[in-house]
DSSP file (Angstrom, degrees, kcal/mol; ACC not computed):
  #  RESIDUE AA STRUCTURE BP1 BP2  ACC     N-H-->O    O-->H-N    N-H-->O    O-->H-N    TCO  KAPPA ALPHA  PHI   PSI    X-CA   Y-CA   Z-CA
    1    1 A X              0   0    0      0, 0.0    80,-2.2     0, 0.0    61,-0.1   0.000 360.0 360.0 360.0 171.8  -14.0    3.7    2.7
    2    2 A X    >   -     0   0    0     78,-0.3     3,-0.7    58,-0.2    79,-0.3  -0.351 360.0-128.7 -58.8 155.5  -17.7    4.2    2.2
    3    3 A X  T 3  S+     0   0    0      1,-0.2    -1,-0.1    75,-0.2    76,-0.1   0.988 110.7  51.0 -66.9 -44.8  -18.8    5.8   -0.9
    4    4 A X  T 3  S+     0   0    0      2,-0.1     2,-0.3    -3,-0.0    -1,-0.2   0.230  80.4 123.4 -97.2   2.6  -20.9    8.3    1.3
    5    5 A X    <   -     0   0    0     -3,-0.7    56,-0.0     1,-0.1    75,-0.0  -0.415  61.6-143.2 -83.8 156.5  -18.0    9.2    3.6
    6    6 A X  S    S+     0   0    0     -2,-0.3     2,-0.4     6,-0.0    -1,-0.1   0.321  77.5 105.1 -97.7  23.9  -17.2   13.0    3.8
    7    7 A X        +     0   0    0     -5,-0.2     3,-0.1     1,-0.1    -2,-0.0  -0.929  43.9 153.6 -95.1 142.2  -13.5   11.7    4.0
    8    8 A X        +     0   0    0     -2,-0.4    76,-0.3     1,-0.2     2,-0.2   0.500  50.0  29.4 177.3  56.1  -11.6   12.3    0.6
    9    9 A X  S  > S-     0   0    0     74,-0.1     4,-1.0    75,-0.0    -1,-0.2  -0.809  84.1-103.1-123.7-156.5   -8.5   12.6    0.4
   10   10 A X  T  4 S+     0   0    0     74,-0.5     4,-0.3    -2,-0.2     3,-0.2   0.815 118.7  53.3 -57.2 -19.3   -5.7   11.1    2.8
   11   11 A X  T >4 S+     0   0    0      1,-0.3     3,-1.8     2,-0.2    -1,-0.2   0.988  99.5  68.5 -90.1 -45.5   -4.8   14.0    4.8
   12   12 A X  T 34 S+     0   0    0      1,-0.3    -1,-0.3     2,-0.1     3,-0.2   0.760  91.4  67.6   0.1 -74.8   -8.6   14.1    5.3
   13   13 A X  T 3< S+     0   0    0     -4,-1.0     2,-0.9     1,-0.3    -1,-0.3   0.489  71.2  83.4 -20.9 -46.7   -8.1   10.8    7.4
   14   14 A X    <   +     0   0    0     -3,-1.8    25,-0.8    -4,-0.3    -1,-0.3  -0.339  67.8 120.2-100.4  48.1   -6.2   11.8   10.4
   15   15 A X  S >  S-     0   0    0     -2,-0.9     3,-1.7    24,-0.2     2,-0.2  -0.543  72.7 -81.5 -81.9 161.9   -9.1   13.1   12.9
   16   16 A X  T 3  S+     0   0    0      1,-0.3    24,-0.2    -2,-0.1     3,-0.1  -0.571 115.7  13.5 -76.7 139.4  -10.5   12.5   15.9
   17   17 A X  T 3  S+     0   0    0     22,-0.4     2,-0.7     1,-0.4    -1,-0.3   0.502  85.1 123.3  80.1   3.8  -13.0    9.5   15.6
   18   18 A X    <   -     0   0    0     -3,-1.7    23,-1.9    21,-0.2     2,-0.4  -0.937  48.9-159.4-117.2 116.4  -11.9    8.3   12.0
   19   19 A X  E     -a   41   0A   0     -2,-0.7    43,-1.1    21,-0.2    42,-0.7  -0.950   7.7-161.8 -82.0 127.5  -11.0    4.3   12.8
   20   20 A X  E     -ab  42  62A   0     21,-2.5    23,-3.7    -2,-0.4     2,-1.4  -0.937   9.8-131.6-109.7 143.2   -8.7    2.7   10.2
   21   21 A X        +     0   0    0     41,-0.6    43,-0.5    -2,-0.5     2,-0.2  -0.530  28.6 169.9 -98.1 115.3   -8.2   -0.6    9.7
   22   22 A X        -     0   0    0     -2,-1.4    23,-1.5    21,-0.4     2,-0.9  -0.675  39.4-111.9-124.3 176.1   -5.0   -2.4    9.3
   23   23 A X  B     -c   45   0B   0     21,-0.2     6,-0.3    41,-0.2     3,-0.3  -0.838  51.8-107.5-112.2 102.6   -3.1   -5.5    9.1
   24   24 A X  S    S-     0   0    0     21,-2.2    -1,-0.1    -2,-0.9     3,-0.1   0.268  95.3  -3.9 -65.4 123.5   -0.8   -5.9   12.3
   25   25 A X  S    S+     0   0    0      1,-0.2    -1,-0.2     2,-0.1     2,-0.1   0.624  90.0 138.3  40.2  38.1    2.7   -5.3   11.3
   26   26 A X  S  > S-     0   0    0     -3,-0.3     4,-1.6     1,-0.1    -1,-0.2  -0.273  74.0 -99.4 -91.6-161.7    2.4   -4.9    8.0
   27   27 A X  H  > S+     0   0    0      1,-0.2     4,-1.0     2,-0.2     5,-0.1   0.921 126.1  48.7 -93.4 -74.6    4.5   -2.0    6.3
   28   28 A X  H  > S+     0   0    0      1,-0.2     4,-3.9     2,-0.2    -1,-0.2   0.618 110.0  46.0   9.6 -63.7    1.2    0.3    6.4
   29   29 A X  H >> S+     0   0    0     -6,-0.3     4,-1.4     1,-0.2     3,-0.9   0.906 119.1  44.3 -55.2 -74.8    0.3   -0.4   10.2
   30   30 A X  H 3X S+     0   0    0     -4,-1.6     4,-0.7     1,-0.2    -2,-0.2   0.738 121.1  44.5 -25.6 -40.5    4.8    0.4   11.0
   31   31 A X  H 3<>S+     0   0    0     -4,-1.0     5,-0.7     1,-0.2    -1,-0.2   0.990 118.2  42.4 -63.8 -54.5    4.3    3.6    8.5
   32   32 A X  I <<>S+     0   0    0     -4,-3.9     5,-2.9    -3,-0.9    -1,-0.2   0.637 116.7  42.7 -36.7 -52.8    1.0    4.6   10.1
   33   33 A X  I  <5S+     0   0    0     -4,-1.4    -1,-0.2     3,-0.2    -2,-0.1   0.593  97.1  89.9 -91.6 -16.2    2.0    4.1   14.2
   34   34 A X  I  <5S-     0   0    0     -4,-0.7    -1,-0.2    -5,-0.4    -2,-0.1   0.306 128.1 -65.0 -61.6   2.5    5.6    5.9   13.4
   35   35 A X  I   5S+     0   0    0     -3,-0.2    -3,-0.1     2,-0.1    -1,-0.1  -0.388 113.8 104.4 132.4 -62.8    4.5    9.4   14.0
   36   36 A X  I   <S+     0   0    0     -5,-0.7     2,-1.1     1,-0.2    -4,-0.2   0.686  75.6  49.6 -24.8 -68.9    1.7    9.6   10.8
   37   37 A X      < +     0   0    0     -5,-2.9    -1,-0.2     1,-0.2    -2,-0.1  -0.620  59.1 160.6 -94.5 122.0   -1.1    9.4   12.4
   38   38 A X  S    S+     0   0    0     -2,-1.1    -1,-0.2   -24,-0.2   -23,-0.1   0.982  78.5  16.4 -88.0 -66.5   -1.6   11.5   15.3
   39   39 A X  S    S+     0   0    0    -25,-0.8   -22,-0.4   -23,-0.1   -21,-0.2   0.723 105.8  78.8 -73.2 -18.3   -5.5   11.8   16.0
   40   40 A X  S    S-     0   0    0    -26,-0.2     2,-0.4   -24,-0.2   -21,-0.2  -0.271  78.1-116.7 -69.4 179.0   -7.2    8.8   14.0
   41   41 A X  E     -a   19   0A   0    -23,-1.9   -21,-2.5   -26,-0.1     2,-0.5  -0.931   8.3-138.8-105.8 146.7   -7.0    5.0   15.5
   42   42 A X  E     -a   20   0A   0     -2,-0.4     2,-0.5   -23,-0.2   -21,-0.2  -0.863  15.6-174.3 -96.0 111.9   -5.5    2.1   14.4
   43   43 A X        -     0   0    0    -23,-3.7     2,-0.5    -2,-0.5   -21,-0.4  -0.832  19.9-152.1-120.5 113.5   -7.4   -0.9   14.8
   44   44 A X        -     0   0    0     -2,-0.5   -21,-0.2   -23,-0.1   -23,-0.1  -0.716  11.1-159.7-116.9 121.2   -5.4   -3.6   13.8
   45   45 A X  B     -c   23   0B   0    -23,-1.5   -21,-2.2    -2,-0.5     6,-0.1  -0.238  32.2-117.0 -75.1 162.2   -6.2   -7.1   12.3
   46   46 A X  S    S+     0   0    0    -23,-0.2     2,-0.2    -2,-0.1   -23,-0.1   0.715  94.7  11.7 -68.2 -29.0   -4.3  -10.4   12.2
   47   47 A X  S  > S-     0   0    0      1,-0.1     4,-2.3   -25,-0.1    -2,-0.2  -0.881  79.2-102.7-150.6 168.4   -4.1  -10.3    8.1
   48   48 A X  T  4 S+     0   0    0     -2,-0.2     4,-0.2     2,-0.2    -1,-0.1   0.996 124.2  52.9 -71.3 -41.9   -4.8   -8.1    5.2
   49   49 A X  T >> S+     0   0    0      1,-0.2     4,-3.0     2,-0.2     3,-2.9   0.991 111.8  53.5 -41.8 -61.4   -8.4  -10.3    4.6
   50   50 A X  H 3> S+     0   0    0      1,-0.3     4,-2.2     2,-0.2    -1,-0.2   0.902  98.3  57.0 -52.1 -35.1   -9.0   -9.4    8.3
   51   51 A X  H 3X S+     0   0    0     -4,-2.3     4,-0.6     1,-0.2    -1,-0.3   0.358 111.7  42.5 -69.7   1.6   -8.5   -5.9    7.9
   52   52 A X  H <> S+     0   0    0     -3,-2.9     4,-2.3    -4,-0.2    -1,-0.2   0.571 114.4  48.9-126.7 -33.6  -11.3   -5.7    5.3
   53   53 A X  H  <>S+     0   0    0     -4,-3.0     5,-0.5     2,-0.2     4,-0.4   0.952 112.4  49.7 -76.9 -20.3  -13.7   -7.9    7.0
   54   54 A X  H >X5S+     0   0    0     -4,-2.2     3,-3.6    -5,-0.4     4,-0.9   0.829 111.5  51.2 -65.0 -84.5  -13.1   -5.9   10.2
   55   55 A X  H 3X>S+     0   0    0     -4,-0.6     5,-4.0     1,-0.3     4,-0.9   0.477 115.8  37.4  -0.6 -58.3  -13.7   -2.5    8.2
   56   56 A X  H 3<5S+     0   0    0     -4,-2.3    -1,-0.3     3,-0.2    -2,-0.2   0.048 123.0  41.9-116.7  25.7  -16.9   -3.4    6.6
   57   57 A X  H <45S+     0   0    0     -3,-3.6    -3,-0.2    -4,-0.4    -2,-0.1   0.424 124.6  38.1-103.7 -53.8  -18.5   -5.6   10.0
   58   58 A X  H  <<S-     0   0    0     -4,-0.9    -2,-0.2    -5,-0.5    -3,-0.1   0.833 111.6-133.5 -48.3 -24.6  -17.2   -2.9   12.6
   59   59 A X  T  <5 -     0   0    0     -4,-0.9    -3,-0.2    -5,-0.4    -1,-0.2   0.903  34.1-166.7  70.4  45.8  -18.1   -0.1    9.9
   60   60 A X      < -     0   0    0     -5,-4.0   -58,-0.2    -6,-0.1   -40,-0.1  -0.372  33.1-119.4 -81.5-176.4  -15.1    1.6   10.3
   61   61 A X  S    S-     0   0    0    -42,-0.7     2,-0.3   -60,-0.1   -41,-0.2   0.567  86.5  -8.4-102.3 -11.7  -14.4    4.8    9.1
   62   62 A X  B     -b   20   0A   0    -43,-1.1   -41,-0.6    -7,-0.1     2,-0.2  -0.898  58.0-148.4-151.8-164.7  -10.9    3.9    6.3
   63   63 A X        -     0   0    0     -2,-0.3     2,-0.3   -43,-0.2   -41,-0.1  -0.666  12.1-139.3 176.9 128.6   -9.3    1.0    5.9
   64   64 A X        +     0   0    0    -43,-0.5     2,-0.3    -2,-0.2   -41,-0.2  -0.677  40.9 102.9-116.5 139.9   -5.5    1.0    5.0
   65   65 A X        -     0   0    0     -2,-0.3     2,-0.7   -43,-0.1    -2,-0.1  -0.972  63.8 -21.2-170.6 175.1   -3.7   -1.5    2.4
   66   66 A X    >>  -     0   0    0     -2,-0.3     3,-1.1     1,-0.1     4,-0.9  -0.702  53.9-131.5 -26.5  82.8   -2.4   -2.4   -0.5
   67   67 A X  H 3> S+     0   0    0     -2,-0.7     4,-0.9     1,-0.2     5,-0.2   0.511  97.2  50.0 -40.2 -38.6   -3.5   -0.2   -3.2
   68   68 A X  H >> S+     0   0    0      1,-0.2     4,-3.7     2,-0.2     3,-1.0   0.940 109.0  45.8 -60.0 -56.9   -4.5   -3.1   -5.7
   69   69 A X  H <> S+     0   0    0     -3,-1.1     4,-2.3     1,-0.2    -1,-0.2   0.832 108.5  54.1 -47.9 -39.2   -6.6   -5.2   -3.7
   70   70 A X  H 3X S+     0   0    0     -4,-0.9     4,-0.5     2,-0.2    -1,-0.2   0.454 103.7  53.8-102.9  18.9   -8.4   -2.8   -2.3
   71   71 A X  H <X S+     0   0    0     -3,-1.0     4,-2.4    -4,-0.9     5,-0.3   0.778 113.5  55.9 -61.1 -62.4   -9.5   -1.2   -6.1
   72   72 A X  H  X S+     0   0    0     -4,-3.7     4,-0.8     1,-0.3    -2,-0.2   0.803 105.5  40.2 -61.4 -28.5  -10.5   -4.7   -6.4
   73   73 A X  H >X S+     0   0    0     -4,-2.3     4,-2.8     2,-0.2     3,-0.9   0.954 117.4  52.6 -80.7 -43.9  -12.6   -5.0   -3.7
   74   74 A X  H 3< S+     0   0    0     -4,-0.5     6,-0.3     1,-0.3    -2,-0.2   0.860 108.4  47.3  -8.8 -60.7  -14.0   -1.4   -4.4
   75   75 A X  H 3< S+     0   0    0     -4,-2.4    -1,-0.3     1,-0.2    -2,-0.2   0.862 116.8  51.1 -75.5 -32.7  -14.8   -2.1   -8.1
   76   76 A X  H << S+     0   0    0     -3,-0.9     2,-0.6    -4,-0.8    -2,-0.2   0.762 114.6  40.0 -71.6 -52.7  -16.4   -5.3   -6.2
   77   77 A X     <  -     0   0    0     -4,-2.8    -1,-0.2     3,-0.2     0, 0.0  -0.973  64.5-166.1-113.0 108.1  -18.4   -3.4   -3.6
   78   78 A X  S    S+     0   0    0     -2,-0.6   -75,-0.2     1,-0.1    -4,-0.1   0.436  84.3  72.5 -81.9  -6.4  -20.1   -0.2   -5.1
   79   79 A X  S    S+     0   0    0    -77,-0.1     2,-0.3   -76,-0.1    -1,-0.1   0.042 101.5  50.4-102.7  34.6  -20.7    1.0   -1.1
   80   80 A X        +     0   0    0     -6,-0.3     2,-0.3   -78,-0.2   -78,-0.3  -0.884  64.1 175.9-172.0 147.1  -17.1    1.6   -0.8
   81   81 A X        -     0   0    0    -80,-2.2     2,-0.6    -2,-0.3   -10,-0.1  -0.986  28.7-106.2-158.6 164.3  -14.2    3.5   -2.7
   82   82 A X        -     0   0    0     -2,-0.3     3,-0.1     1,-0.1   -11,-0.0  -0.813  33.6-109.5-130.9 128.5  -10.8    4.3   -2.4
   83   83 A X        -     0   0    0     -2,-0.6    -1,-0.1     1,-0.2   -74,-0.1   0.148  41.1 -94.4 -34.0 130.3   -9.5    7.2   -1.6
   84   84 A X  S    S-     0   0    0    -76,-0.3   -74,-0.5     2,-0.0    -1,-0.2  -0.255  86.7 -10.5 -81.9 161.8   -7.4    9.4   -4.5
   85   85 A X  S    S-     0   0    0     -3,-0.1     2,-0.3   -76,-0.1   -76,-0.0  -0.347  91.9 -73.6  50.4-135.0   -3.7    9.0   -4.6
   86   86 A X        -     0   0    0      1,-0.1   -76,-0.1    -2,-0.1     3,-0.1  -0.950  14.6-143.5-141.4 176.7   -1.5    7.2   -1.8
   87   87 A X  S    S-     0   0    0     -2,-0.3     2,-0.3     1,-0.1    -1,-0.1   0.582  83.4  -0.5-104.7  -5.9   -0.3    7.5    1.6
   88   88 A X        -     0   0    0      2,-0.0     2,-0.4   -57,-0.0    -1,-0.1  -0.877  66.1-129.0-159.1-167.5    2.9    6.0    1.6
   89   89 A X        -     0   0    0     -2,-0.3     2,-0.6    -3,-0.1    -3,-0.0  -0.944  14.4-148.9-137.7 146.9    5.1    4.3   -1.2
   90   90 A X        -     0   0    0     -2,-0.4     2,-0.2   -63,-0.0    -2,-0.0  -0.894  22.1-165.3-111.3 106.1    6.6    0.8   -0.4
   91   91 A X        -     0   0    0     -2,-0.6     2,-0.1     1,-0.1    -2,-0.1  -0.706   9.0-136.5 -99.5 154.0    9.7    0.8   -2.3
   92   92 A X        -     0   0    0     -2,-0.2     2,-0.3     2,-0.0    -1,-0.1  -0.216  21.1-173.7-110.9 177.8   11.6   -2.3   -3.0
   93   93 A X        -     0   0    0     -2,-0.1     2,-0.3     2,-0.0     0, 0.0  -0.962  15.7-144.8-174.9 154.6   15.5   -2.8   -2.8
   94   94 A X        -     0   0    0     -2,-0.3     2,-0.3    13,-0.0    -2,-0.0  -0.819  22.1-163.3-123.9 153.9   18.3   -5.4   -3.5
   95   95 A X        -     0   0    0     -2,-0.3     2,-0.3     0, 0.0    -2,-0.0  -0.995  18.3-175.5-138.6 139.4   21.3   -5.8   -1.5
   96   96 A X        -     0   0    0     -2,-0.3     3,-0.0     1,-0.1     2,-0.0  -0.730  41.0 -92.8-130.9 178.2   25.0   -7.3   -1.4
   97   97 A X        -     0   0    0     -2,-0.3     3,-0.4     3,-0.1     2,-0.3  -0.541  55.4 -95.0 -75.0 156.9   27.8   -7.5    1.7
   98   98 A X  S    S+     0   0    0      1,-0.2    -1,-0.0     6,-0.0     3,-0.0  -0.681 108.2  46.0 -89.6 166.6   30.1   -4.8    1.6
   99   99 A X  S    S+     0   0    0     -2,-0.3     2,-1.4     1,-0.0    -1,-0.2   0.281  78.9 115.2  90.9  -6.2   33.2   -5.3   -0.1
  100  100 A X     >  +     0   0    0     -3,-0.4     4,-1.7     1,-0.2     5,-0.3  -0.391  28.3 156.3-123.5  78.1   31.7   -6.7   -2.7
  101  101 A X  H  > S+     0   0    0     -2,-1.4     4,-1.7     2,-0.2    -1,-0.2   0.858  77.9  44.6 -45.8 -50.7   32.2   -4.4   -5.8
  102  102 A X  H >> S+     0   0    0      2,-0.2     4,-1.6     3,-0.1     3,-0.6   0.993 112.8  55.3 -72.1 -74.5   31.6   -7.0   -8.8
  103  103 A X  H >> S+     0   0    0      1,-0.3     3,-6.0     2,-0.2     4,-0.8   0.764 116.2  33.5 -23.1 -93.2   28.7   -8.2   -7.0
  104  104 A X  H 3< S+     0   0    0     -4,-1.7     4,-0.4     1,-0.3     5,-0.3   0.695 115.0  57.5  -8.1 -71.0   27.1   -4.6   -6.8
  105  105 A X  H <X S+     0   0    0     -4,-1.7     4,-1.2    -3,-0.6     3,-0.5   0.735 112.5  44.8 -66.2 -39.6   28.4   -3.6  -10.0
  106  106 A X  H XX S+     0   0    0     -3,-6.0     4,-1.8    -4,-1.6     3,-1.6   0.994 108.6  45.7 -91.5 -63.7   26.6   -6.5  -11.5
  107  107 A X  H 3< S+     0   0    0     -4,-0.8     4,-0.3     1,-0.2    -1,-0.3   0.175 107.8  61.2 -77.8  22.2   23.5   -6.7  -10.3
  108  108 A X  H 34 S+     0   0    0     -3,-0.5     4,-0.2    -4,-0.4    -1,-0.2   0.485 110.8  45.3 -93.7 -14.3   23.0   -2.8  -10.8
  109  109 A X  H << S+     0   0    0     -3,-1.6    -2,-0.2    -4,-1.2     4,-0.2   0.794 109.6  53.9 -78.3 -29.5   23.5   -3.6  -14.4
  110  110 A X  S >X S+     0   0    0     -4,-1.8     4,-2.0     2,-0.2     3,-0.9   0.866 113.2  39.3 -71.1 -50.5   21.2   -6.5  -14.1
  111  111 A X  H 3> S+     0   0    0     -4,-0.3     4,-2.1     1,-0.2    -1,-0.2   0.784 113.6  58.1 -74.6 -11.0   18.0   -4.5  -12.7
  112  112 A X  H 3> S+     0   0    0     -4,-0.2     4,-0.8     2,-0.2    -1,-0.2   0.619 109.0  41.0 -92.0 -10.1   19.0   -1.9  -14.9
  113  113 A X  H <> S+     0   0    0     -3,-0.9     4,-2.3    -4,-0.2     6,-0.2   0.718 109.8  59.2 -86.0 -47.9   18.6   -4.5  -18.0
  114  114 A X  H  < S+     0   0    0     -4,-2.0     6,-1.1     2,-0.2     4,-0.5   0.934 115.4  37.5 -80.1 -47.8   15.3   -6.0  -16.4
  115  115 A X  H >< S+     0   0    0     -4,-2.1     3,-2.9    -5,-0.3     6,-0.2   0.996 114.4  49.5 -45.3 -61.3   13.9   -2.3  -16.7
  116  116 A X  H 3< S+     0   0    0     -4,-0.8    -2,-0.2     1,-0.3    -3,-0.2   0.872 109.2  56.4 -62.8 -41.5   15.3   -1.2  -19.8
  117  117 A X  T 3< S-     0   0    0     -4,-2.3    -1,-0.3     1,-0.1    -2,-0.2   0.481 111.3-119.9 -40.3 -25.0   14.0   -4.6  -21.2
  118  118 A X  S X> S+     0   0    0     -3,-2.9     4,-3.5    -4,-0.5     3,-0.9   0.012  79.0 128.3  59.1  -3.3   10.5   -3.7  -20.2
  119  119 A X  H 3> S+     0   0    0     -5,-0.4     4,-1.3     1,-0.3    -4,-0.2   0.657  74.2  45.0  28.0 -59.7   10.8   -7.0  -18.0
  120  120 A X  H 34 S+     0   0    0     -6,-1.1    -1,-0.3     2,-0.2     4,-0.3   0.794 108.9  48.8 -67.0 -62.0    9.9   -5.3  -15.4
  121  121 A X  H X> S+     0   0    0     -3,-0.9     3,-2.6    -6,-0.2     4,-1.4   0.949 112.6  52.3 -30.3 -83.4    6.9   -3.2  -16.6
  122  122 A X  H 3X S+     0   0    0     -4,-3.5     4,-3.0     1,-0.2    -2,-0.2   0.882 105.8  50.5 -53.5 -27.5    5.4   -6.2  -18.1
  123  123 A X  H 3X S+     0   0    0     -4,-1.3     4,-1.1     1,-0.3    -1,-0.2   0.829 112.2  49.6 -82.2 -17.2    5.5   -8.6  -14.8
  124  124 A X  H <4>S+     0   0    0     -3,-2.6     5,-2.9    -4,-0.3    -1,-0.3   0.864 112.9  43.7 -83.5 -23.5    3.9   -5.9  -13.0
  125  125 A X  H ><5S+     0   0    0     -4,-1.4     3,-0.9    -3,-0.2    -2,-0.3   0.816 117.6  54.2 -73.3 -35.4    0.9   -5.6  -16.1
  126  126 A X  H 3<5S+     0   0    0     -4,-3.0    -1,-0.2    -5,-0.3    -2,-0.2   0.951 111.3  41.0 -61.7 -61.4    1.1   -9.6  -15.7
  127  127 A X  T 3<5S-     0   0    0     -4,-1.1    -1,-0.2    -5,-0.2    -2,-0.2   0.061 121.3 -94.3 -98.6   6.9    0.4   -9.5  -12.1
  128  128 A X  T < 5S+     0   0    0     -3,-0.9    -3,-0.2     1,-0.1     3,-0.1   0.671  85.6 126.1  85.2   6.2   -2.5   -6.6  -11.6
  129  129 A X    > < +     0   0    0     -5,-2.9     3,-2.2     1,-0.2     2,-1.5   0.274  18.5 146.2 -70.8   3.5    0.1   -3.9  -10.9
  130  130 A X  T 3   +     0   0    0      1,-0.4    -1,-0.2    -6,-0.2    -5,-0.1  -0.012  65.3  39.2 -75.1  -2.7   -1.0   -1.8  -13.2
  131  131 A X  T 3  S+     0   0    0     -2,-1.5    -1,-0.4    -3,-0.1    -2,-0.1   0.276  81.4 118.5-136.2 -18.7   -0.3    1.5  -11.5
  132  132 A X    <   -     0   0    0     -3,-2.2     2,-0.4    -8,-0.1    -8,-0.1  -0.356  60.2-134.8 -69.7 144.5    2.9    0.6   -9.9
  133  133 A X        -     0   0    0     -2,-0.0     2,-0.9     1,-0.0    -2,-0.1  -0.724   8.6-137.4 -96.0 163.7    5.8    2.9  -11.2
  134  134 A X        -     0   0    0     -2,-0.4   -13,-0.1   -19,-0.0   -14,-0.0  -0.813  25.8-117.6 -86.2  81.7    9.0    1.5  -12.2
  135  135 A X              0   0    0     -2,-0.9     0, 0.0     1,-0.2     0, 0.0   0.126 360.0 360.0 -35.0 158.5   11.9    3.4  -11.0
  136  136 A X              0   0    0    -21,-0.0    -1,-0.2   -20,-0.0   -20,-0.0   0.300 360.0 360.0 -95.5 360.0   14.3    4.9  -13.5
């Protein structure tokens, strides 16, 4: 958002007249249109790159993402800054058929190996995550 906006934090956000911008049917926009936001608008781009050039040509008032990128662009752009804490969590998930016990049984041992390992940790420090938590 702008540095100079008198929004800051999230809850801040959800007024009449505050645009945000997001990237059409991403998990954000689905969290966002699902009941969360009641008075703001959603104005919604084709991609996450659209959603930030739309922000900063329309001047809108937030712009909703993917926490990393948009530190980067932040740190990038000193006339804009992101907002403390998050608004939603994306959590990740693995899956098997039912029936399928050994499966299960095995690949809970397996993510539970790629954590314990730090495996995990590091590929998100590899990749710019640096803030992501690692379930326990």
């Amino acid at each position: 958002m702008p540095a100079n906006s008198p929004l800051q934090k999230n809850e801040d956000v959800d007024r009449e007249g505050v645009r945000i911008s997001v990237s059409r049917g991403s998990a954000y926009d689905l969290f966002l249109s699902r009941g969360v936001i009641k008075r703001a608008t959603l104005v919604r781009a084709p991609s996450p790159p659209a959603s930030v050039e739309l922000f900063v040509h329309d001047k809108l008032e937030a712009l909703a993402g993917v926490k990393q990128p948009l530190v980067a662009f932040a740190a990038a752009h000193p006339k804009y800054r992101v907002l403390p804490g998050r608004f939603m969590v994306i959590e990740q998930a693995l899956a098997v058929p039912r029936g399928r016990p050994l499966a299960a049984r095995y690949l809970n041992n397996f993510i539970d190996e790629l954590k314990a390992s730090g495996f995990v940790a590091a590929a998100l420090e590899k990749s710019g995550q640096r803030d992501a938590a690692v379930a326990p």
